[in-house]
N, C-alpha and C positions, 0 to 999 in steps of 0.2 A: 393493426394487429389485434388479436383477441387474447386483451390482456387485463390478468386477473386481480388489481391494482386495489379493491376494497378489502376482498379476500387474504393479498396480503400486508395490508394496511393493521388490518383488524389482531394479526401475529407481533404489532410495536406496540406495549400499553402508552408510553411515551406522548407518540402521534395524538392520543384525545386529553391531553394535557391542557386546560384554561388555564391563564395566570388575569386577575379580574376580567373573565368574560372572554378574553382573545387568546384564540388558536393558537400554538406555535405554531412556526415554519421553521422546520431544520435545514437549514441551509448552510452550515456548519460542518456539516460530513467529511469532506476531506482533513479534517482534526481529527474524526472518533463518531463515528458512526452509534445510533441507538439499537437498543438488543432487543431479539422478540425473548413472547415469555418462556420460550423453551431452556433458554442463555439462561435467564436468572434463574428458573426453576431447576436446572441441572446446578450450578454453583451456590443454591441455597441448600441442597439435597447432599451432596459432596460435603459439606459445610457440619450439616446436622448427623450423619449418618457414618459419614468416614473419616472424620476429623482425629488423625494418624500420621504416623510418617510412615515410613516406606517397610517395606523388608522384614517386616515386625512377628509374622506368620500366627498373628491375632484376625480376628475377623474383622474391624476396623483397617486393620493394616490391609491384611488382605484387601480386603475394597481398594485402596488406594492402591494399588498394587494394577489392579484392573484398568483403575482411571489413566495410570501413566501408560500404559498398552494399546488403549483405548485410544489415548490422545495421540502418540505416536504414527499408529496407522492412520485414525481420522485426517492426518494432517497430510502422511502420505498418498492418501486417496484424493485430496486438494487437490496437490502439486504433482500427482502420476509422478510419485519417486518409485524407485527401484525398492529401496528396502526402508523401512520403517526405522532401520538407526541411524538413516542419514538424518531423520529429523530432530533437532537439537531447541529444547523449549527455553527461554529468557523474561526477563522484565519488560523488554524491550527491542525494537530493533535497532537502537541508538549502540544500548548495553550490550546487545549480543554481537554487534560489528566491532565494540569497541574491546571487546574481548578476544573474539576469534582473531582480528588484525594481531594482535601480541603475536599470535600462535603462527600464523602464514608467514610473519614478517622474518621468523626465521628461518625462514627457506630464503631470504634477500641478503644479502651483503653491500658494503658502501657502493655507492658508483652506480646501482643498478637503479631502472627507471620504473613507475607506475603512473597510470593514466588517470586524470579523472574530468568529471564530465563538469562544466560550467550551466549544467539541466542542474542539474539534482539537488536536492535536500541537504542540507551540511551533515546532517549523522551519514552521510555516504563518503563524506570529503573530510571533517574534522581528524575523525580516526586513522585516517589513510598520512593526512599531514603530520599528526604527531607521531606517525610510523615514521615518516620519513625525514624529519628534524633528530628521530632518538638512533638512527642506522647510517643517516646521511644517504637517504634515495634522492633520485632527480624527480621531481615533480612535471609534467608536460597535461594542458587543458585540451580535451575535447570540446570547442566554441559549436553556440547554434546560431543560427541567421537570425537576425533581429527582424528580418521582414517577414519569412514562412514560419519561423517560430521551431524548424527542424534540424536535425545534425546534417550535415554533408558528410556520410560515412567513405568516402574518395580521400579524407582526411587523414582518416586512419591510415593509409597507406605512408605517408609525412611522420606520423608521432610515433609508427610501429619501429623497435629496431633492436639488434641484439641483444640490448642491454633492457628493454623492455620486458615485468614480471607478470605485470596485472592488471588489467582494466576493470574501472569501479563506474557502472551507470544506473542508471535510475531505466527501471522499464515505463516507465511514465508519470510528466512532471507534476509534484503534488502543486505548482503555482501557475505556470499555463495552460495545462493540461496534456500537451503533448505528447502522444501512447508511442515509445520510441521502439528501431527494429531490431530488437535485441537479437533477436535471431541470426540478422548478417554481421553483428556486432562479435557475437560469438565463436561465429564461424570464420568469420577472419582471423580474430583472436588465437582460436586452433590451429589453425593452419600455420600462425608462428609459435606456438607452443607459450604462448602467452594466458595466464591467467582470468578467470572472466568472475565476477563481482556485483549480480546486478541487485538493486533496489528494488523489491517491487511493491511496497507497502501500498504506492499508490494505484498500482495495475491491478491487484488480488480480489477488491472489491466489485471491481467491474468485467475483466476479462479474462476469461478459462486462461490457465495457467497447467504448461506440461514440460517438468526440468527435462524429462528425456529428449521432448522436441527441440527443446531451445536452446540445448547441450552446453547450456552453461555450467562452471566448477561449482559456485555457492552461489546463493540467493536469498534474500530476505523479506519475510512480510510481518504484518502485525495484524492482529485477528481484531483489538477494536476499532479496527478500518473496515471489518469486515464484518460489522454485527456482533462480533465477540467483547470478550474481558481485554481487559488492559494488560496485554502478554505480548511476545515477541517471539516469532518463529524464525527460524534457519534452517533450512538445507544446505547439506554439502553432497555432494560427491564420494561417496564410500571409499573410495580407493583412494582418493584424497586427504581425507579427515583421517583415517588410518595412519600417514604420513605424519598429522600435525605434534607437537608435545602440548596438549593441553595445559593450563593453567589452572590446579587443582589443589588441594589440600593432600594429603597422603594416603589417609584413610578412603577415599572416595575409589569409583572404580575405575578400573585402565582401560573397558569395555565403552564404546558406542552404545546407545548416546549420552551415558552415564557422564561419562569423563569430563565432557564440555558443560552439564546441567550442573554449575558448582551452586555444594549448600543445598538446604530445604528448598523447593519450586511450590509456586503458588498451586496446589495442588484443584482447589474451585476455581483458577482459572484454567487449566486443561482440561479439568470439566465442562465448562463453557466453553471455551474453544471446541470442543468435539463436538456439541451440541448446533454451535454456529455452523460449524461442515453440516450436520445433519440439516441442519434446516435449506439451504443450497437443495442437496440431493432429496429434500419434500415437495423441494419445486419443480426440479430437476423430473419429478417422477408423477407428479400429479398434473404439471401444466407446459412441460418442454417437449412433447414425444417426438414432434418435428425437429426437434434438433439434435436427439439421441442418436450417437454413432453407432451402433451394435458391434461392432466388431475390431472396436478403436483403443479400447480398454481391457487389461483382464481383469479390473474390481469391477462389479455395480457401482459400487458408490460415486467410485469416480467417474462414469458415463454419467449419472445423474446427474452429480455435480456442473460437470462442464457443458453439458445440455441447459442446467438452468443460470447459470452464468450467459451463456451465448443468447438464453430466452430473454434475461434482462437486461445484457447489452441493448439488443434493438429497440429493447421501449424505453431506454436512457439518452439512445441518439436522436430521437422524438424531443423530450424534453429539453436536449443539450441546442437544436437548432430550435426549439421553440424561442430558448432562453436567449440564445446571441441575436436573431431577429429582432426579438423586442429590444435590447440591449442597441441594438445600432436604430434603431429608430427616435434614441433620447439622445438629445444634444449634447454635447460636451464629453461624451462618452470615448473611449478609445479600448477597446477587446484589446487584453495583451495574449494572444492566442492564436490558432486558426479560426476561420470564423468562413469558410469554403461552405457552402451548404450539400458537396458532395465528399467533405473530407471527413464528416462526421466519427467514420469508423478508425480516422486516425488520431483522434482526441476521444481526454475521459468530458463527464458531465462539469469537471471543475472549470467554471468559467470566471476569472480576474478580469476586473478590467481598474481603468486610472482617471476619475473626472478633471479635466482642466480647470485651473484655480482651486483647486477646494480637496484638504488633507482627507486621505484616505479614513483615516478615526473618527472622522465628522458624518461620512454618511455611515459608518460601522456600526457608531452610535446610537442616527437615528434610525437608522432601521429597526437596532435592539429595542427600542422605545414602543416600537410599531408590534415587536414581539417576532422580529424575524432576524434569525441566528445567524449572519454571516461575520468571516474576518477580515482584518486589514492589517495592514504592515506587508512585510518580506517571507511570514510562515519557515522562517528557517531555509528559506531558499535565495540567503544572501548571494552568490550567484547571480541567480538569475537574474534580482532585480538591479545589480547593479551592473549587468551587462545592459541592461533596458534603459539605461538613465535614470531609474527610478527610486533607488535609495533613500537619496538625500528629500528626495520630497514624501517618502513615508509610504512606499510601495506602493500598493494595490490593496485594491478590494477585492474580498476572492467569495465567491456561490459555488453551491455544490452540491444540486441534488444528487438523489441516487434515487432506485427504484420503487421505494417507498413512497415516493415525493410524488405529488400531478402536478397536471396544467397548470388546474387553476390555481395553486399554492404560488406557482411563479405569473400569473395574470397579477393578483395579488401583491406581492414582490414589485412587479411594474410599475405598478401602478403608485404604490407609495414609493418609489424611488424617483418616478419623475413628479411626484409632491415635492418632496425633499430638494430633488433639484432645483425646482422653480424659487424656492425661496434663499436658495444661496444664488442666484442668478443677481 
C-alpha cells in the first residue's frame, strides 16, 4: 500500500529520541501511546493562554469555555455519537467506569444478574464486582477458547436471562489482541433488553469506532491510547444518562455532561484530546481519500477520522503478520493470540507471547537494555492470563506496534530477542 510512514513519523518528536547513540523502539503502546507535536503544542497553549476555570465570563474563562465545547464535539466526531453531551471527560477509563457503575447500579436491586467477560482488562471487571458485593448481583463469566483465543457468542444464549442487567466487554483484548464482535454482542444484548458496557480503550487506537453502528448503551476509551493526554473518555446513550442520578456535589449542574464531569477537568488535557481527533482527521484527509465514505457521516470530521483509522488499520495488519511470522520462527516461543495469517483483521498489532523456561521480566528486561520498550506480566488482564495457565509463571510478554512503528523497528526487535534467547538457552 502507499503508505506515508516517514511523513508521519516526522509528526512524533518522541520517535528521534537517542539514549547513548540507540534509537528507541516503542513497543510499549498498548500502555500509552507517544503524542505528535500538535498534542503537546495545544496543551502547552491551553496551559499558557487560558489558564481558568470555567464559566468565569473573563476572557481567559471564556477560552476554556470554548476548549470544553471543542472537546465534547471533537470527541463526538471520534465516536459518530448523536449529540456532544453524551460525551463525559474523566481521569481515566478506570475512574470514569468506576464512577458511572455507582450511578447504573441503581437501576439493579439484589438477586439481579451482570455479565462480564473473562477478555477484558480488570478496570472493565473490578468495578462491576464491587457493584455487585455492595447490592448483592449474581456475577456469570463470558469464557474465550483457549485454542482460537475468541468468545463463542452461542454462549450468550446460556448466561442471558430475566434477571440479567448488563453486559461489560472489552471491544478488543489489550493482552492477546483479539478485536471482539461487539456488534452481535450488542444486538443480542438488545433484543433482551439487557444492558451493553463495552471497553474499548484498546479498539480506539486502531479501528473506526461508530456508537450509533454498534448500538451499544455506554462505552469507554482513553485518548493516551490514542496519541492523546492521560484523560478518559465515556459515551453514554442520552436517553440513558438522562435516567442516571449522578454523583455530584450540589453546586455543580443537573445538565449533561456537566453532571457526570465532577470538580475542575484537566482542562490541557481536552485540549489535547481534541487535538489527537484532529490529527486522525489530517490523515484522514490528506492520505485516506480511498477510504472516505462520502455519504456515511453528517460531520467531516468524522468521515476523515474513520477514513484515516481504516487507512492505518491496513498498514498495522502488515506489521501485526510481519511481527507473528518472525515471532513463530524463534524457538521456545508460544503466541498467546491468533496468529491465522488471514485473520489479521480480527486481531490489534498487540502481539504477547510466553517463552518456555524463562520468566517473562527477564526478556522484558533485556530488551529494555537494548532500548526496546516492551511489557511483561498480566497488564491488568488477570483474567485472561489466568485462563491461559499463565499467572503463576509471570504472564507474558506483550509488543505493540501501532502505525508509527516499521518493519525494520521490528526486524530489529527480532533479531535481539533471538540474541537474548540463545543465551538463556
Amino acid at each position: 500500500m502507499n503508505y506515508h510512514l516517514e511523513t508521519i513519523r516526522s509528526k512524533f518528536p518522541a520517535l528521534s529520541i537517542e539514549d547513548s547513540g540507540r534509537k528507541r523502539i516503542y513497543f510499549d503502546n498498548p500502555a500509552g501511546t507517544q503524542v505528535p507535536t500538535e498534542v503537546a503544542d495545544a496543551m502547552k497553549k491551553c496551559m499558557i493562554e487560558s489558564n481558568a476555570n470555567i464559566q468565569g465570563g473573563f476572557e481567559t474563562s471564556n477560552r476554556v469555555d470554548k476548549i470544553l465545547d471543542e472537546f465534547h464535539q471533537s470527541m463526538a466526531d471520534f465516536l459518530n455519537a448523536r449529540y456532544k453531551e453524551e460525551i463525559i471527560f474523566g481521569q481515566n477509563m478506570t475512574t470514569l467506569t468506576l464512577h458511572i457503575s455507582r450511578s447504573i447500579g441503581r437501576l439493579f436491586k439484589e438477586g439481579d444478574e451482570i455479565i462480564l467477560s473473562k477478555m477484558d482488562h480488570d478496570a472493565n471487571i473490578s468495578p462491576w464486582l464491587l457493584l455487585a458485593e455492595d447490592i448483592g448481583l449474581k456475577v456469570k463469566w463470558l469464557t474465550f477458547d483457549k485454542e482460537t483465543f475468541e468468545f463463542d457468542l452461542n454462549q450468550l444464549d446460556e448466561l442471558f436471562s430475566e434477571k440479567t442487567r448488563i453486559i461489560c466487554v472489552g471491544g478488543a483484548s489489550n493482552l492477546i489482541g483479539t478485536i471482539n464482535d461487539i456488534k452481535t454482542i450488542c444486538k443480542k444484548a438488545k433484543n433482551e433488553k439487557i444492558l451493553t458496557y463495552i471497553d474499548a480503550v484498546q479498539l480506539a487506537p486502531h479501528v473506526a469506532i461508530d456508537v450509533q453502528e454498534i448500538d451499544c448503551d455506554f462505552l469507554v476509551c482513553s485518548s493516551y491510547k490514542f496519541f492523546g493526554p492521560h484523560q478518559g473518555i465515556l459515551w453514554g446513550r442520552k436517553e440513558i444518562m438522562q435516567t442516571l442520578q449522578p454523583y455530584k456535589v450540589r453546586p455543580a449542574t443537573s445538565e449533561l455532561p456537566g453532571s457526570f464531569e465532577t470538580g475542575t477537568q484537566s482542562h490541557e488535557g481536552m485540549a489535547g484530546t481534541t487535538a489527537a481527533v484532529d490529527y486522525f482527521a489530517w490523515i484522514g484527509k490528506e492520505f485516506a481519500g480511498q477510504f472516505q465514505k462520502e455519504h456515511a457521516f453528517d460531520r467531516q470530521r468524522t468521515k476523515y477520522v474513520h477514513a484515516a483509522l481504516d487507512y492505518l488499520f491496513e498498514y498495522e495488519k502488515l506489521l501485526t503478520l510481519y511481527l507473528i511470522e518472525g515471532l513463530i520462527n524463534l524457538k521456545k516461543i508460544k503466541i498467546q493470540g491468533i496468529t491465522q495469517s488471514d485473520a489479521m483483521d480480527r486481531r490489534l498489532p498487540t502481539v504477547s507471547f510466553s517463552v518456555d523456561g524463562v520468566h517473562p521480566e527477564e526478556i522484558a528486561t533485556e530488551l529494555g537494555k537494548n532500548n526496546i520498550f516492551v511489557w511483561s506480566g498480566h497488564s491488568y488482564a488477570i483474567e485472561v492470563v489466568k485462563s491461559l495457565g499463565l499467572y503463576e509463571n509471570g504472564g507474558v510478554i506483550r509488543t505493540g506496534p501501532v502505525h508509527y512503528n516499521s518493519i525494520e523497528e521490528i526486524k530489529e526487535f527480532l533479531k535481539i530477542l533471538e540474541s537474548i534467547l540463545t543465551t538463556k538457552q
